[in-house]
ZADO-301437 format. One record per residue (C-alpha): residue in three letters; z, x, y. Coordinates in steps of 0.25 Angstrom, whole numbers, plus 5000, padded with zeros to 4 digits. Last residue first. Layout:
REM residues N
  res     z     x     y
  ALA     Z     X     Y
...
END
This chain:
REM residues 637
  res     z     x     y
  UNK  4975  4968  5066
  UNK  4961  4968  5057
  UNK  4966  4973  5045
  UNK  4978  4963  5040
  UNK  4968  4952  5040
  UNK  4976  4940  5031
  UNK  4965  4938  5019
  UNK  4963  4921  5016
  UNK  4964  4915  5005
  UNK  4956  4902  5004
  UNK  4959  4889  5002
  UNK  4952  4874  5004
  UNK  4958  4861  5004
  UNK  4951  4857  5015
  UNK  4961  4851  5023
  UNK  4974  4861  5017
  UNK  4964  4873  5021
  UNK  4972  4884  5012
  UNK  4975  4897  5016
  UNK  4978  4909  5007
  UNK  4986  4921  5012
  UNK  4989  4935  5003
  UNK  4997  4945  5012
  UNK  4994  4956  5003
  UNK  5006  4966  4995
  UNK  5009  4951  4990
  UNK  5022  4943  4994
  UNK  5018  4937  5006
  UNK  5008  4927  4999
  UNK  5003  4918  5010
  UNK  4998  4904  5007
  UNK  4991  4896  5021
  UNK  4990  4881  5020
  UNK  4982  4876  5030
  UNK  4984  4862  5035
  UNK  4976  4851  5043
  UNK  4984  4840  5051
  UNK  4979  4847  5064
  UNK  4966  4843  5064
  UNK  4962  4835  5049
  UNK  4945  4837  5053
  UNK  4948  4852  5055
  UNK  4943  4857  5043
  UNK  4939  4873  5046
  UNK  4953  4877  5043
  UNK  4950  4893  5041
  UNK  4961  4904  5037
  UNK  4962  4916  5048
  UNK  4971  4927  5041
  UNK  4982  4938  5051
  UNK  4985  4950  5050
  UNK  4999  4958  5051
  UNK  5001  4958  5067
  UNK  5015  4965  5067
  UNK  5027  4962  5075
  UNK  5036  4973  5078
  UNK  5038  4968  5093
  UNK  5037  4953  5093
  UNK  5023  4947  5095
  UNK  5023  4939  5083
  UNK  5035  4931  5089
  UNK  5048  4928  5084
  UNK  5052  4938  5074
  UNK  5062  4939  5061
  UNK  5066  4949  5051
  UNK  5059  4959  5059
  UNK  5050  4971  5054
  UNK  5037  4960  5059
  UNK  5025  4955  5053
  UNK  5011  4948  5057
  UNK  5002  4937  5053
  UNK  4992  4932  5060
  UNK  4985  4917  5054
  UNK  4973  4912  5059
  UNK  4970  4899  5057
  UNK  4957  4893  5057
  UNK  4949  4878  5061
  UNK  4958  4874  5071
  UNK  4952  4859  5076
  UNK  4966  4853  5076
  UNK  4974  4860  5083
  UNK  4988  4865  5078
  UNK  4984  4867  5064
  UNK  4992  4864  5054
  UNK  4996  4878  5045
  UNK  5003  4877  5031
  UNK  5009  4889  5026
  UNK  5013  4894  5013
  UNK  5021  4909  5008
  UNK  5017  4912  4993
  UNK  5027  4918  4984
  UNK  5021  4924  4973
  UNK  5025  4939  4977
  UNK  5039  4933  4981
  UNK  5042  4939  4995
  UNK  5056  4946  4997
  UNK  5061  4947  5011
  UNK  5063  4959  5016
  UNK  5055  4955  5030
  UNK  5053  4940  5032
  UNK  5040  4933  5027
  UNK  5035  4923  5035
  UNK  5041  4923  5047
  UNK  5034  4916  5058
  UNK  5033  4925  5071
  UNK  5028  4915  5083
  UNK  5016  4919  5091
  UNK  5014  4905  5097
  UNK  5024  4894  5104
  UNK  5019  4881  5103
  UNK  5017  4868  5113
  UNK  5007  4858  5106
  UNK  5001  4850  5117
  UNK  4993  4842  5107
  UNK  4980  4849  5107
  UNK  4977  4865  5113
  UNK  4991  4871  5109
  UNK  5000  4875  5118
  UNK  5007  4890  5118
  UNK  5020  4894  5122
  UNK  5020  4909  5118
  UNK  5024  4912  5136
  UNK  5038  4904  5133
  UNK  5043  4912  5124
  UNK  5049  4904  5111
  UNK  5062  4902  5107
  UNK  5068  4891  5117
  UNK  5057  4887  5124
  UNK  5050  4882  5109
  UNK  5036  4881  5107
  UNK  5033  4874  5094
  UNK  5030  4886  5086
  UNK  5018  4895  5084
  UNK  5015  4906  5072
  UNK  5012  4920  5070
  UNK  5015  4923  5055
  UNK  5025  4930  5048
  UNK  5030  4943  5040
  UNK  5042  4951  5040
  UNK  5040  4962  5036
  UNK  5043  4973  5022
  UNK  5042  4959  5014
  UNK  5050  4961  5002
  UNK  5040  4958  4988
  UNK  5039  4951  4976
  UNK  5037  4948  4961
  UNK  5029  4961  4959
  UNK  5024  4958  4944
  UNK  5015  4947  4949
  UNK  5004  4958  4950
  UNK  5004  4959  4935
  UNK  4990  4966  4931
  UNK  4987  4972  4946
  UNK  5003  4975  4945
  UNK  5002  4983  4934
  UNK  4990  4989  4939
  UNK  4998  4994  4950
  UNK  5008  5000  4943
  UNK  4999  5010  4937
  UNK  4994  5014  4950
  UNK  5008  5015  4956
  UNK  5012  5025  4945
  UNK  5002  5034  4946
  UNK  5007  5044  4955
  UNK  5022  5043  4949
  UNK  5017  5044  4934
  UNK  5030  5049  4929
  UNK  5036  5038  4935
  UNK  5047  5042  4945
  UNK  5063  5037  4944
  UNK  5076  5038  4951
  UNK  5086  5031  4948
  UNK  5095  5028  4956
  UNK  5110  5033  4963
  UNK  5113  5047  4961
  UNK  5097  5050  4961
  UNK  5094  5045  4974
  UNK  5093  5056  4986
  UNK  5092  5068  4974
  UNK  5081  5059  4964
  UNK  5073  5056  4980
  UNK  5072  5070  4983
  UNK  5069  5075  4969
  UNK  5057  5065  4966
  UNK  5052  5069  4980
  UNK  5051  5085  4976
  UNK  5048  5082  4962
  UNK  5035  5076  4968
  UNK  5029  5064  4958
  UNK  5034  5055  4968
  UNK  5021  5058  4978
  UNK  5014  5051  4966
  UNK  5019  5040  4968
  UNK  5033  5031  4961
  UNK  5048  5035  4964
  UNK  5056  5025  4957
  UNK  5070  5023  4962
  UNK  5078  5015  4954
  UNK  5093  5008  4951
  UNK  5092  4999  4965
  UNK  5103  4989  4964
  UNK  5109  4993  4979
  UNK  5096  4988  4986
  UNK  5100  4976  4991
  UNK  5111  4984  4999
  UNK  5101  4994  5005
  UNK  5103  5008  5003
  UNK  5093  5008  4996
  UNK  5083  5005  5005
  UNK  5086  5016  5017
  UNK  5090  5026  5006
  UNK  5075  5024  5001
  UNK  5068  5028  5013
  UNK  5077  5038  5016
  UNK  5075  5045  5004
  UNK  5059  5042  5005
  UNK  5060  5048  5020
  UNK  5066  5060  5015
  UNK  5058  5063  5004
  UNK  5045  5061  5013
  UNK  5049  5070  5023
  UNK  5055  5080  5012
  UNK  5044  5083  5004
  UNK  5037  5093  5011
  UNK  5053  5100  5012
  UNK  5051  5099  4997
  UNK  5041  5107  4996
  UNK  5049  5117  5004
  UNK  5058  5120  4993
  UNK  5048  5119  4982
  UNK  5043  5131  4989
  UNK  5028  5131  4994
  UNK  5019  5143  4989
  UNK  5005  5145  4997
  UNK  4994  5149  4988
  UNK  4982  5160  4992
  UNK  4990  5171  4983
  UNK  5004  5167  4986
  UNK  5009  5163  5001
  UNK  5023  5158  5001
  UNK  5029  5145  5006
  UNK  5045  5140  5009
  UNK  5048  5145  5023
  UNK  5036  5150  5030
  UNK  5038  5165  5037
  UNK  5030  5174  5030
  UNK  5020  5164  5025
  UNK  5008  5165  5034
  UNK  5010  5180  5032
  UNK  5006  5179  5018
  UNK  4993  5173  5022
  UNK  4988  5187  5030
  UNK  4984  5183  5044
  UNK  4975  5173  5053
  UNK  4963  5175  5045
  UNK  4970  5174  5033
  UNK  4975  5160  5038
  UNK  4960  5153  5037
  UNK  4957  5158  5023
  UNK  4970  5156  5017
  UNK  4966  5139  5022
  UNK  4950  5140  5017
  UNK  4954  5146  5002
  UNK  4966  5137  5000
  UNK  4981  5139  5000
  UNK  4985  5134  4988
  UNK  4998  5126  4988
  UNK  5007  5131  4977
  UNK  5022  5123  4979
  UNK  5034  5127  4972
  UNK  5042  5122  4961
  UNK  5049  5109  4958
  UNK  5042  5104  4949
  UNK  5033  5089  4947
  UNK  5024  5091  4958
  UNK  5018  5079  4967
  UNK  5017  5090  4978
  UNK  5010  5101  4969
  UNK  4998  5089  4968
  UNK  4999  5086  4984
  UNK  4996  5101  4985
  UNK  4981  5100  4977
  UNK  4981  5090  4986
  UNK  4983  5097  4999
  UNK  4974  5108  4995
  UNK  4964  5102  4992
  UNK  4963  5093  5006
  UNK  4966  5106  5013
  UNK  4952  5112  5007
  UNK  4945  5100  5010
  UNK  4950  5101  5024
  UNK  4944  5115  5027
  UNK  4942  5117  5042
  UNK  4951  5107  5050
  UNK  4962  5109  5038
  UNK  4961  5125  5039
  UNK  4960  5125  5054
  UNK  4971  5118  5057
  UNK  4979  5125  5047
  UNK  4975  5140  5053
  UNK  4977  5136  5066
  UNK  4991  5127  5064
  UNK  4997  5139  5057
  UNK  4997  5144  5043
  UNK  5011  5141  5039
  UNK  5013  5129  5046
  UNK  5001  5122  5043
  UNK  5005  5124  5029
  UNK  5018  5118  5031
  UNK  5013  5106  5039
  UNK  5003  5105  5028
  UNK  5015  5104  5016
  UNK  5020  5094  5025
  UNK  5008  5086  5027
  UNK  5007  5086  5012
  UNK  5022  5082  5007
  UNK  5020  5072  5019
  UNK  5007  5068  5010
  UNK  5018  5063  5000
  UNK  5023  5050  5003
  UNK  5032  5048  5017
  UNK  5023  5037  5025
  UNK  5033  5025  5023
  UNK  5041  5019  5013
  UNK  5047  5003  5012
  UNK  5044  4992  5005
  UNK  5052  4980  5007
  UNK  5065  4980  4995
  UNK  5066  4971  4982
  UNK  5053  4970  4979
  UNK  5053  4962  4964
  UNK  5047  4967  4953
  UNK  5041  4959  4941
  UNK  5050  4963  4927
  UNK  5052  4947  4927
  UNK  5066  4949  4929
  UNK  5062  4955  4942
  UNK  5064  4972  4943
  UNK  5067  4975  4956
  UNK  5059  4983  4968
  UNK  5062  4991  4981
  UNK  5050  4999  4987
  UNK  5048  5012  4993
  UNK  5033  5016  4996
  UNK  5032  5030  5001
  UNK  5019  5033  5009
  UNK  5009  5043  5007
  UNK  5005  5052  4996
  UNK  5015  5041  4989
  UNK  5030  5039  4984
  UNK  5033  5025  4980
  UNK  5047  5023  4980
  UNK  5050  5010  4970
  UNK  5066  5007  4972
  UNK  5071  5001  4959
  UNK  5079  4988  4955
  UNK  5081  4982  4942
  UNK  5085  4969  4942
  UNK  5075  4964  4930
  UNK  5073  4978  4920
  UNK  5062  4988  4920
  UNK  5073  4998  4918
  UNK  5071  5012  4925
  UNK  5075  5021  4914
  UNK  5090  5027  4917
  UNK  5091  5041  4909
  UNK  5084  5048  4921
  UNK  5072  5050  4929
  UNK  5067  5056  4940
  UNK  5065  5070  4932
  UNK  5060  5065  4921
  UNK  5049  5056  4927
  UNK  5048  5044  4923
  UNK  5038  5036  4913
  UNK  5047  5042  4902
  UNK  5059  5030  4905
  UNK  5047  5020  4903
  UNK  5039  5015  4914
  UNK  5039  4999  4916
  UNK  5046  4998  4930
  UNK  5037  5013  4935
  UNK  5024  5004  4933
  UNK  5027  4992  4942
  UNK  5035  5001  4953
  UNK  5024  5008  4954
  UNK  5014  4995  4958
  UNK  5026  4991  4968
  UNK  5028  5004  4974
  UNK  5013  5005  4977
  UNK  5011  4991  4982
  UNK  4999  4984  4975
  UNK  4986  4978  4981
  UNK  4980  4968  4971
  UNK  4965  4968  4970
  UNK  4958  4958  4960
  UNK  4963  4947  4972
  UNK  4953  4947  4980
  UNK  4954  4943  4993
  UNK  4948  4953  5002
  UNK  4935  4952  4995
  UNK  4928  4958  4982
  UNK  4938  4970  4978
  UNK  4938  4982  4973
  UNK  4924  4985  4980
  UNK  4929  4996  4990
  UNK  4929  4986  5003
  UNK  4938  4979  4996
  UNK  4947  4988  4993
  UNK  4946  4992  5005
  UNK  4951  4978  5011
  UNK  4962  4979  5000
  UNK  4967  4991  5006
  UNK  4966  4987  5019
  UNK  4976  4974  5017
  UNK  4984  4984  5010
  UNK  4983  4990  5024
  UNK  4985  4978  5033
  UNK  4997  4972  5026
  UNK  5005  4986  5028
  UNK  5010  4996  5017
  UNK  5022  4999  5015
  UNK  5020  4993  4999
  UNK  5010  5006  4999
  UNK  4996  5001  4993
  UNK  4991  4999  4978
  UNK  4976  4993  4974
  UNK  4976  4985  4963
  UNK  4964  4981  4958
  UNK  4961  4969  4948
  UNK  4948  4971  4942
  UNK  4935  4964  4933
  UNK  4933  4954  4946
  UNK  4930  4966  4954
  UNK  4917  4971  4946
  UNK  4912  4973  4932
  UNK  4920  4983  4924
  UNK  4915  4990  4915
  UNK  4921  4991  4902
  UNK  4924  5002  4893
  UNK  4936  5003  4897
  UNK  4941  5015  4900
  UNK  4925  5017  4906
  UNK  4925  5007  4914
  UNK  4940  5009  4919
  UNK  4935  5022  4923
  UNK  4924  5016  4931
  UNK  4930  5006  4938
  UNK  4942  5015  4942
  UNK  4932  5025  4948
  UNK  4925  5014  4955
  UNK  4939  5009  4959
  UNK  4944  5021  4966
  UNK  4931  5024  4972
  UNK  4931  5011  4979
  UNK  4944  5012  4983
  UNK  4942  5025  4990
  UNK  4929  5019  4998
  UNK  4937  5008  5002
  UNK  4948  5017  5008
  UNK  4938  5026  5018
  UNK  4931  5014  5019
  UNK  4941  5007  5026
  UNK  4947  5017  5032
  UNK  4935  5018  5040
  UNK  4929  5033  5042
  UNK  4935  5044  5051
  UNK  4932  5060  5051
  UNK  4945  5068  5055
  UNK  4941  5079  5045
  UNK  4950  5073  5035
  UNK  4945  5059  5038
  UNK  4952  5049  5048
  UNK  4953  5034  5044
  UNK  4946  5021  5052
  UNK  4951  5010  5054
  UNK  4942  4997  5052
  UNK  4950  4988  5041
  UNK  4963  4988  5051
  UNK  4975  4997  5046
  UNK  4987  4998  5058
  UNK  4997  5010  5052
  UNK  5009  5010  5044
  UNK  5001  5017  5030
  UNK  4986  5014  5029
  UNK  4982  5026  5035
  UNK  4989  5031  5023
  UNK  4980  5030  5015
  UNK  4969  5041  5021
  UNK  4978  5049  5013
  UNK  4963  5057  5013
  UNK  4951  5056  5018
  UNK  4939  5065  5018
  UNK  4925  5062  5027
  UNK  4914  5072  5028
  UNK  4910  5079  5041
  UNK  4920  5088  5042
  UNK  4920  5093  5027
  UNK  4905  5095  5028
  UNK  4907  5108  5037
  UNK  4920  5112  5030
  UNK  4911  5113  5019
  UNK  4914  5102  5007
  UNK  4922  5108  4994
  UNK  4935  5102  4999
  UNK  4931  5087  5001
  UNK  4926  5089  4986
  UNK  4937  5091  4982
  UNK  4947  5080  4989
  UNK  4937  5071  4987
  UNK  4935  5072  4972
  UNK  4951  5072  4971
  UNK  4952  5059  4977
  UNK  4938  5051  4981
  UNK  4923  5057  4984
  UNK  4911  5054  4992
  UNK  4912  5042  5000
  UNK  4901  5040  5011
  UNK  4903  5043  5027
  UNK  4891  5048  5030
  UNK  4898  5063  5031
  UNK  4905  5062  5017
  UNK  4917  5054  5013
  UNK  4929  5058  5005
  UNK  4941  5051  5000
  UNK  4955  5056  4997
  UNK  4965  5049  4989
  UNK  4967  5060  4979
  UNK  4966  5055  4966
  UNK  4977  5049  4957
  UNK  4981  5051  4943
  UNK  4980  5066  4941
  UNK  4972  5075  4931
  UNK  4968  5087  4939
  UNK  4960  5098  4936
  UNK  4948  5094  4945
  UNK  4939  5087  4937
  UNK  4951  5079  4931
  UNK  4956  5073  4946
  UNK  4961  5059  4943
  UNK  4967  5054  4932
  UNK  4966  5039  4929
  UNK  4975  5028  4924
  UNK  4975  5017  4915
  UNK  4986  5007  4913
  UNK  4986  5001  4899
  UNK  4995  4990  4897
  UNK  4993  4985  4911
  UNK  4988  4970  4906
  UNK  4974  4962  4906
  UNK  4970  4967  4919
  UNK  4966  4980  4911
  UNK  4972  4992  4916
  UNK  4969  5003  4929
  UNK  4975  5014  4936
  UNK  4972  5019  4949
  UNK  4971  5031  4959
  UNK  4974  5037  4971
  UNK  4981  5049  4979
  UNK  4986  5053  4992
  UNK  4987  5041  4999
  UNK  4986  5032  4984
  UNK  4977  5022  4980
  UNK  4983  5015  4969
  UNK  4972  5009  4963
  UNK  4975  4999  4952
  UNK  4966  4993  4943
  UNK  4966  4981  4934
  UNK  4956  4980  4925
  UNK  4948  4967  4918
  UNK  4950  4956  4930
  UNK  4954  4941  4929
  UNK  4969  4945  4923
  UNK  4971  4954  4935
  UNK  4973  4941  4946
  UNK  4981  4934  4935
  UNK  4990  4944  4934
  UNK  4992  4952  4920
  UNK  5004  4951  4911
  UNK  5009  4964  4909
  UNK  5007  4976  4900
  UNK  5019  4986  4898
  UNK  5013  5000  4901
  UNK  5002  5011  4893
  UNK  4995  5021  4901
  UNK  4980  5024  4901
  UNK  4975  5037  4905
  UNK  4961  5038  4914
  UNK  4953  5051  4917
  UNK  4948  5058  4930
  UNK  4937  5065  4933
  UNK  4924  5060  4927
  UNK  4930  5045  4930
  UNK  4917  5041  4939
  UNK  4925  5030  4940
  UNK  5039  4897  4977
  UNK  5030  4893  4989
  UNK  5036  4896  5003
  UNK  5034  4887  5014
  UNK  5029  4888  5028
  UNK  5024  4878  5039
  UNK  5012  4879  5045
  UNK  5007  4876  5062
  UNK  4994  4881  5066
  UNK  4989  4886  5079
  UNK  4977  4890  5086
  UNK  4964  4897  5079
  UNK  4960  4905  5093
  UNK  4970  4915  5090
  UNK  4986  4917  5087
  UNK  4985  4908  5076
  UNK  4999  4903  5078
  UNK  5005  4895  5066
  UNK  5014  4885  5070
  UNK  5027  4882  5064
  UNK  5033  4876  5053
  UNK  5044  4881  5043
  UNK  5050  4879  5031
  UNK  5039  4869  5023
  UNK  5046  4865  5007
  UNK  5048  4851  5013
  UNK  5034  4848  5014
  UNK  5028  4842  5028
  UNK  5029  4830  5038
  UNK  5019  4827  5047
  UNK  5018  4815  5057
  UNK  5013  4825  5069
  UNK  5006  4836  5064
  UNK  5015  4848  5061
  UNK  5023  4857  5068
  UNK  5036  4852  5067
  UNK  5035  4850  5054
  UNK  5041  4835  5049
  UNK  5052  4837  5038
  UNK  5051  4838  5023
  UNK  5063  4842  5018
  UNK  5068  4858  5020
  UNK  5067  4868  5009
END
């Protein structure tokens, strides 16, 4: 800390606290003008599905679940979806549903799949849509609207609130409904279960704390979206609230594997060493989903709270590339015609058949692969020629009796982009220096319930680590995020994948700044330079949860009544400008300063809380003494 010293910056005759680093001018970049601050850091219809209760260690709840009844978490998957729930009071008891009992099934997730008809209003969710979907006419199947993996449209891509997403059938509707509209089913069906668990009805939003999980790669603006659906689906009452926490995936199963028993593991992963819920204990968290892979690094506090001890790192690599393997294959064997044709025709009939396949794909064994070849698709190629021919010359497939038989062999070649990339993936990281105390690797998803990927990563890493899978891989995350909905201080920080700042002005100076950024304001004479890259947070550097980054603004004119504040972020450890190559327009806030009888000797103190899975800003009007938080607008860039 420096001593108090006059800031540059300020009014005339000024002098400010000794704790204060750094003054500059903040740019508005609009008609709002200029402000300086300086920075410191202060230290159901539930006819079909059943619910199971599980016993853990109970933990203190937050303050934030303490005022609601329930907690429940949604962990709405790419492939699959579903949420478990407990009382706010503690996780002692975490209850879960099974998904599917009408149709033989007994799973804890539902296909995330959606289906609208021809005006546009919902009709069913999960395994209701996918059959129903399939018993319409080709004629009504055109006109009506099915989505699904519609999540990943969310993954390294722009997301505003008004995109649109593309149906089956090539149909569009607005993402926005097309997510709200699944949340809302999600929490009248978890409403309704709880009601009748407990016996007791539950009122409204104030009697819940949700938690909705979302990949840690994920970007501002789609957890952003997330909570905005939310909203829209009746969770939550405004964008503010705080009875809905949005979890990291890896994080949330990293909750629930640290507390498992040595019998919580699968067999096969697991060896004499139990994984120790022990301070210093380090362990890499690789989330394996439908859609992308989350790979997170993570030690054990002396406090049992986690610490992030790596950025979190992945990509699109989850198990749908089994999928789109597996079609590639089939399209192989019967011909682009006769493929085209089948999906264009009948894409009810494909969408059972893919997830009746995704249920062989997360198999336990490692034996080989009965995909049935439905009624419509054999129909199409015997008109081309006998259906054993089809086979004659493919390597690892047979025709049987209207099923196509895939070898273990060339299952595994399904497998193989996504296990390379995870193996890659996690070389890259370990074989860091900081990283030389990892004893673990948990693998956590339902796509890590696969032998096949459990096999590949125990033969790249078994010599050296541990490796481990819950034996409720696909639930896991769920269950974890009510733990974190009761105790959400139990992550006690984070690594900042970015560097992060805030566009800013500085007394111009020839020496470092281009000469065409020279900007002078409209009173005093002031001679600035605009469009400066203040650093905020830099990347890799850990971010206490609780830690809460301050600002104080002056203005630069004295009748600005609003400042906007645009924040953007950069893979480079350090930037000049806002407009440098890689830079990113993140979002930006506008906070109100409606007194403007002090001028320029007015303040507005602006809080931001870097550490959360949200950028969380709360500005403050020093002159009125009034505070609001405000929502930083990651949708509209």
């Amino acid at each position: 800390k420096e001593s108090p010293r006059p800031c540059n910056f300020c009014p005339p005759n000024e002098t400010h606290s000794a704790s204060l680093s750094t003054s500059i001018a903040l740019s508005s970049w609009s008609t709002f003008g200029v402000f300086w601050f300086e920075i410191s850091l202060l230290p159901l219809s539930p006819s079909h599905c059943s619910v199971t209760t599980c016993l853990c260690p109970s933990g203190k709840p937050s303050a934030m679940a303490s005022k609601s009844l329930f907690v429940i978490a949604i962990d709405f998957g790419t492939s699959f979806s579903g949420y478990c729930f407990s009382l706010a009071s503690g996780a002692s008891q975490i209850r879960q549903v099974l998904w599917g009992a009408e149709y033989g099934l007994m799973t804890p997730k539902t296909p995330t799949c959606i289906l609208f008809n021809e005006k546009q209003e919902f009709i069913k969710f999960g395994y209701d849509a996918v059959m129903k979907y399939k018993s319409l006419p080709s004629s009504e199947a055109q006109k009506w609207y099915f989505f699904h993996n519609f999540k990943m449209n969310l993954y390294n891509r722009k997301v505003t609130s008004d995109m649109n997403l593309e149906a089956s059938n090539g149909k569009k509707l607005p993402a926005l409904k097309v997510f709200s509209e699944s949340l809302r089913y999600m929490m009248e069906h978890a409403l309704s279960n709880i009601e009748s668990a407990s016996f007791q009805k539950v009122c409204g939003c104030s009697d819940v704390t949700w938690v909705l999980t979302v990949p840690a790669i994920w970007n501002a603006a789609a957890k952003q979206f997330m909570r905005l659906a939310a909203k829209e689906a009746g969770l939550i009452s405004d964008m503010l609230s705080e009875k809905l926490i949005i979890a990291l995936e890896p994080e949330a199963a990293s909750l629930w594997c640290k507390q498992l028993p040595r019998e919580g593991f699968m067999v096969d992963c697991s060896d004499s060493e139990k994984f120790e819920d022990t301070p210093g204990i380090q362990y890499v968290v690789v989330d394996c989903g439908g859609g992308t892979i989350d790979i997170t690094v993570h030690e054990i506090q002396e406090n049992h709270h986690l610490k992030e001890l790596h950025k979190a790192s992945g990509g699109g690599w989850g198990g749908n590339t089994v999928d789109e393997h597996l079609i590639a294959f089939l399209k192989e064997i019967f011909g682009d015609d006769i493929w085209d044709e089948y999906v264009k025709s009948y894409p009810g009939e494909l969408q059972e058949m893919m997830y009746n396949f995704n249920l062989q794909k997360y198999s336990t064994s490692r034996e080989e692969t009965y995909v049935r070849c439905y009624y419509n698709l054999t129909r199409l190629a015997e008109c081309k020629k006998d259906l054993h021919h089809f086979f004659e010359k493919v390597d690892g497939a047979m025709w049987d009796n209207g099923t196509i038989i895939i070898t273990y062999e060339k299952m595994k070649s399904f497998f193989a982009y996504s296990t390379e990339k995870i193996i890659d993936a996690l070389k890259e990281i370990l074989h860091k220096p900081d990283m030389s105390s990892v004893q673990y690797i948990l693998l956590v998803g339902g796509f890590a319930s696969s032998i096949i990927l459990r096999d590949e990563i125990r033969e790249a890493f078994s010599e050296k680590y541990h490796i481990l899978c819950p034996l409720e891989a696909q639930i896991a995350i769920a269950k974890g995020a009510v733990l974190f909905g009761v105790n959400p201080q139990i992550i006690a920080s984070r690594i900042s994948a970015r560097t992060y700042g805030i566009a800013v002005a500085q007394t111009f100076d020839p020496e470092i700044h281009d000469l065409w950024r020279l900007r002078i304001s409209k009173s005093e004479r002031y001679v600035y330079c605009d469009g400066i890259f203040e650093k905020l947070v830099g990347m890799e550097q850990s971010v206490n949860i609780n830690e809460v980054a301050c600002y104080t603004f002056y203005p630069l004119e004295p009748d600005q009544t609003e400042a906007c504040f645009n924040f953007f972020c950069t893979e480079k450890e350090n930037a000049l400008y806002v407009d440098e190559e890689g830079m990113e327009l993140l979002g930006s806030c506008t906070v109100p300063m409606p007194d403007t009888k002090l001028g320029k000797k007015r303040q507005l103190k602006l809080e931001i809380k870097f550490g959360l899975a949200e950028f969380k800003a709360t500005g403050t009007d020093v002159t009125s003494k009034q505070s609001q938080t405000v929502m930083i607008d990651f949708l509209s860039m």
